[in-house]
Chimera marker file (.cmm) of the C-alpha trace (Angstrom):
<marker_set name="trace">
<marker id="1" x="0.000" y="0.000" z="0.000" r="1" g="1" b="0" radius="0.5"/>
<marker id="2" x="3.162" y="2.463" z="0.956" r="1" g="1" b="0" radius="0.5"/>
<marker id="3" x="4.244" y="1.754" z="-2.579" r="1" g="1" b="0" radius="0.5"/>
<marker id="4" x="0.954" y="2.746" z="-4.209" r="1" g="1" b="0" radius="0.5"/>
<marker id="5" x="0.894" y="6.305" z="-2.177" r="1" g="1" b="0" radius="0.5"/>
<marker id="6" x="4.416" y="6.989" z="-3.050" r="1" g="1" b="0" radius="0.5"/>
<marker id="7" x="3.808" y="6.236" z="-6.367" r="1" g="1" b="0" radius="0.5"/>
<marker id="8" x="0.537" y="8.563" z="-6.264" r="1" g="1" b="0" radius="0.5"/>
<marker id="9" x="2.270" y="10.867" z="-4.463" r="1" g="1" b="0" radius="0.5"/>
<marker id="10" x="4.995" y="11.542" z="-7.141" r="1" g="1" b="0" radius="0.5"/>
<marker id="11" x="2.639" y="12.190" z="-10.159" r="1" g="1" b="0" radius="0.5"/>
<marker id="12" x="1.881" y="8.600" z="-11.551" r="1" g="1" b="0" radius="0.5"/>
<marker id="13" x="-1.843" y="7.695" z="-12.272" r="1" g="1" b="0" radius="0.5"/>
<marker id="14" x="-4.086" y="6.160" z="-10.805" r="1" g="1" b="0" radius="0.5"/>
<marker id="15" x="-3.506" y="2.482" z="-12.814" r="1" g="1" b="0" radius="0.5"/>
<marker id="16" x="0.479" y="2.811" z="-12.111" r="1" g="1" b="0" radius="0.5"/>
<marker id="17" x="-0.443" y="3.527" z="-8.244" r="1" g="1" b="0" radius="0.5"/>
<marker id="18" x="-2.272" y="0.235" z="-8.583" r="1" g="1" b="0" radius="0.5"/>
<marker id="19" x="-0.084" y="-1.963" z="-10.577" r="1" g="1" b="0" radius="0.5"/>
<marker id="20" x="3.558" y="-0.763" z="-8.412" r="1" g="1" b="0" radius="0.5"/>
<marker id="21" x="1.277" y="-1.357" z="-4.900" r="1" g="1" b="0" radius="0.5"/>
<marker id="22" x="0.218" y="-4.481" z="-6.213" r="1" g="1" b="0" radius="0.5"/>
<marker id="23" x="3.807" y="-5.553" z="-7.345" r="1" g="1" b="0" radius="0.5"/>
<marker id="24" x="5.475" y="-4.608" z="-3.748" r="1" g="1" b="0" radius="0.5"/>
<marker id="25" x="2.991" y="-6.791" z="-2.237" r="1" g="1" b="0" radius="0.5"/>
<marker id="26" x="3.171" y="-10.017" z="-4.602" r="1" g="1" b="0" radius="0.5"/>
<marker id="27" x="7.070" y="-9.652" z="-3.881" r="1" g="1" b="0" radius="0.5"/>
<marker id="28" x="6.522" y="-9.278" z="-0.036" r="1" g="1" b="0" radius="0.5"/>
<marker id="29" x="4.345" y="-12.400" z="0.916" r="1" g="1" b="0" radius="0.5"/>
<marker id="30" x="7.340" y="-15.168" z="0.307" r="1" g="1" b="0" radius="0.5"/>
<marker id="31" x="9.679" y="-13.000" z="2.093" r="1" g="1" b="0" radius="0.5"/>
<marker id="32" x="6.889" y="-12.459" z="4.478" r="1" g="1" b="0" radius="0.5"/>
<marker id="33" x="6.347" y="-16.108" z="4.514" r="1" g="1" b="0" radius="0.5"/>
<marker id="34" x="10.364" y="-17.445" z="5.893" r="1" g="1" b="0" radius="0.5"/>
<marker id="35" x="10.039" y="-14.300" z="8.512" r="1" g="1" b="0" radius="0.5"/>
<marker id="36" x="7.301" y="-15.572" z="9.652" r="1" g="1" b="0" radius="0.5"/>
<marker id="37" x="7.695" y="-19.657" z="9.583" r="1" g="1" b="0" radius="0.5"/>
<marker id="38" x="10.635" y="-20.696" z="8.053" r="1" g="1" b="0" radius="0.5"/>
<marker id="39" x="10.666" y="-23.513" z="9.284" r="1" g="1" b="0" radius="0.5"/>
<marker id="40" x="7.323" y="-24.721" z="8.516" r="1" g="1" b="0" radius="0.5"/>
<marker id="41" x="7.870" y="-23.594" z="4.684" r="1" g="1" b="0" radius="0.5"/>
<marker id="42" x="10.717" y="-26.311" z="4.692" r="1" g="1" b="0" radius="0.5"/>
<marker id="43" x="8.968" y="-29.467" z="6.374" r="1" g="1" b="0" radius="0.5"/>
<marker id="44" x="5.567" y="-30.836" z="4.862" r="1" g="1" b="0" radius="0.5"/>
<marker id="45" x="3.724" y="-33.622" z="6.210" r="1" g="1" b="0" radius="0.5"/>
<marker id="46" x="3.625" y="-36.585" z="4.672" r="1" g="1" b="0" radius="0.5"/>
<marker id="47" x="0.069" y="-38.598" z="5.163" r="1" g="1" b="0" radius="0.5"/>
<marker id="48" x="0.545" y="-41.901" z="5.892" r="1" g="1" b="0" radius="0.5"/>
<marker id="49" x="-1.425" y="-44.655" z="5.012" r="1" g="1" b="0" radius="0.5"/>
<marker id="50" x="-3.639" y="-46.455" z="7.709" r="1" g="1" b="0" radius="0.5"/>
<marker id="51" x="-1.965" y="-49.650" z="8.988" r="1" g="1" b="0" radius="0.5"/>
<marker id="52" x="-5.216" y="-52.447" z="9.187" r="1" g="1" b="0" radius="0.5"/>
<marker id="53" x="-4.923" y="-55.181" z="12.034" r="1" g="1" b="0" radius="0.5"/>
<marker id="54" x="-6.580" y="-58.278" z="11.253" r="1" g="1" b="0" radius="0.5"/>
<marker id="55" x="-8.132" y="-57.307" z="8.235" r="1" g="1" b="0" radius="0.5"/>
<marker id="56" x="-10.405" y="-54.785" z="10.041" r="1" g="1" b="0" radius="0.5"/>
<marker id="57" x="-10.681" y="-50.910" z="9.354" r="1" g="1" b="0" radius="0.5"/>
<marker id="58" x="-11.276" y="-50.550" z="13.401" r="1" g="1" b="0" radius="0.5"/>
<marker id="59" x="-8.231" y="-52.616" z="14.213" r="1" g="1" b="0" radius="0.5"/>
<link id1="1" id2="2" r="1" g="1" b="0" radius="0.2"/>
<link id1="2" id2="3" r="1" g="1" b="0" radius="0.2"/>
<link id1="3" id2="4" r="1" g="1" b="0" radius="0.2"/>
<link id1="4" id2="5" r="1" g="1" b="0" radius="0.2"/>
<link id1="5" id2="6" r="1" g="1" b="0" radius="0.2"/>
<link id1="6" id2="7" r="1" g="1" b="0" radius="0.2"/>
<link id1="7" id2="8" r="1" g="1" b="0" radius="0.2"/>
<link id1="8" id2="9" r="1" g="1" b="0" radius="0.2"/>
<link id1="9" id2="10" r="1" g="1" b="0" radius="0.2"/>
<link id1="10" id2="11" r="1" g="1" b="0" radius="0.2"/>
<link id1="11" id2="12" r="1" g="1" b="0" radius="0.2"/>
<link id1="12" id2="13" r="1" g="1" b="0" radius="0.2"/>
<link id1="13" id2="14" r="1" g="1" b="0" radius="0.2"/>
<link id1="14" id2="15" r="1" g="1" b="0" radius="0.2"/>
<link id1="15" id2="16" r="1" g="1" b="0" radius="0.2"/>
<link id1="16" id2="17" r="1" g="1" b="0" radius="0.2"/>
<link id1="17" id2="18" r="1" g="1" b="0" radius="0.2"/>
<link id1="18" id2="19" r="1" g="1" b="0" radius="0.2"/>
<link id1="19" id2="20" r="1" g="1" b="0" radius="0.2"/>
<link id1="20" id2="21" r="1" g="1" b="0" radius="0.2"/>
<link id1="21" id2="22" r="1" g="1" b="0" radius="0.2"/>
<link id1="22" id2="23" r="1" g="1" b="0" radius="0.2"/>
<link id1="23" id2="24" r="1" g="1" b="0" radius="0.2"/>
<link id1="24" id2="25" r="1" g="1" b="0" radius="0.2"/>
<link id1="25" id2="26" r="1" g="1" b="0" radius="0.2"/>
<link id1="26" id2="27" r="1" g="1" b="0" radius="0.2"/>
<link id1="27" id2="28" r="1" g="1" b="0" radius="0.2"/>
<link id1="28" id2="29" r="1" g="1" b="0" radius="0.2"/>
<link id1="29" id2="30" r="1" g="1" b="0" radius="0.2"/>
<link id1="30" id2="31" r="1" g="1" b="0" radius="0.2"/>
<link id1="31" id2="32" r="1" g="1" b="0" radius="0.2"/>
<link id1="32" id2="33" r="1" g="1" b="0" radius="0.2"/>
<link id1="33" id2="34" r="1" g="1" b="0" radius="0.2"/>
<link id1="34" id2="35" r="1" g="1" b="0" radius="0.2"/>
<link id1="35" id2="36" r="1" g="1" b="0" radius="0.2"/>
<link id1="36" id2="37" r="1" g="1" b="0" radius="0.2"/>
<link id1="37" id2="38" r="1" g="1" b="0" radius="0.2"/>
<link id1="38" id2="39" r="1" g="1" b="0" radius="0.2"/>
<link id1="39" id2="40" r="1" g="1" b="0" radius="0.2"/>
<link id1="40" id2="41" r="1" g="1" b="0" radius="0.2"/>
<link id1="41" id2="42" r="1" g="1" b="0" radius="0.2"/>
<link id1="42" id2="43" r="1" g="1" b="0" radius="0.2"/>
<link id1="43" id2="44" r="1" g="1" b="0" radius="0.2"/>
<link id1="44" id2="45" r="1" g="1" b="0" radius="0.2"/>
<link id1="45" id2="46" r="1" g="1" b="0" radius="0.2"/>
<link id1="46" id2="47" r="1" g="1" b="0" radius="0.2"/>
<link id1="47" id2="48" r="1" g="1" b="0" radius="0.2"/>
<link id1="48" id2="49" r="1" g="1" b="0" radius="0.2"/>
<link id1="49" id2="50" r="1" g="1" b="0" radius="0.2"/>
<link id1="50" id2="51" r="1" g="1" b="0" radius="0.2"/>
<link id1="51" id2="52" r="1" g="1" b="0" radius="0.2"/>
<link id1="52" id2="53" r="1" g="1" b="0" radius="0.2"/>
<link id1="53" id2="54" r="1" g="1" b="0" radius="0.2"/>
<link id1="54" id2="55" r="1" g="1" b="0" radius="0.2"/>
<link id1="55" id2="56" r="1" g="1" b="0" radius="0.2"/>
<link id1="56" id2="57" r="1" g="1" b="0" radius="0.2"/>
<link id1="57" id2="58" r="1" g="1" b="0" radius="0.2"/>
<link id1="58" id2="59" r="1" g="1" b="0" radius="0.2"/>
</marker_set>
């Protein structure tokens, strides 16, 4: 949004406000993203498949 005022701000239209805010923030959310849980980003869950006991789904 800071990027769309500035860009406002120095004389660009409208649609260039627009497109420059929008760019700032489509490059922000990965970077946003390892700040935030980098970790997390890294390690996925894998599903595992349900182990059956005696040939019954309760076990």
């Amino acid at each position: 949004m800071g990027a769309g005022l500035l860009s406002t701000a120095a004389g660009n239209g409208l649609a260039a406000a627009v497109l420059s805010g929008l760019a700032a923030a489509g490059a922000a959310v990965p970077a946003f993203n390892q700040v935030i849980a980098p970790e997390a980003a890294a390690e996925r869950p894998v599903a595992r498949k349900a182990r059956v006991k005696g040939g019954s789904i309760r076990g």
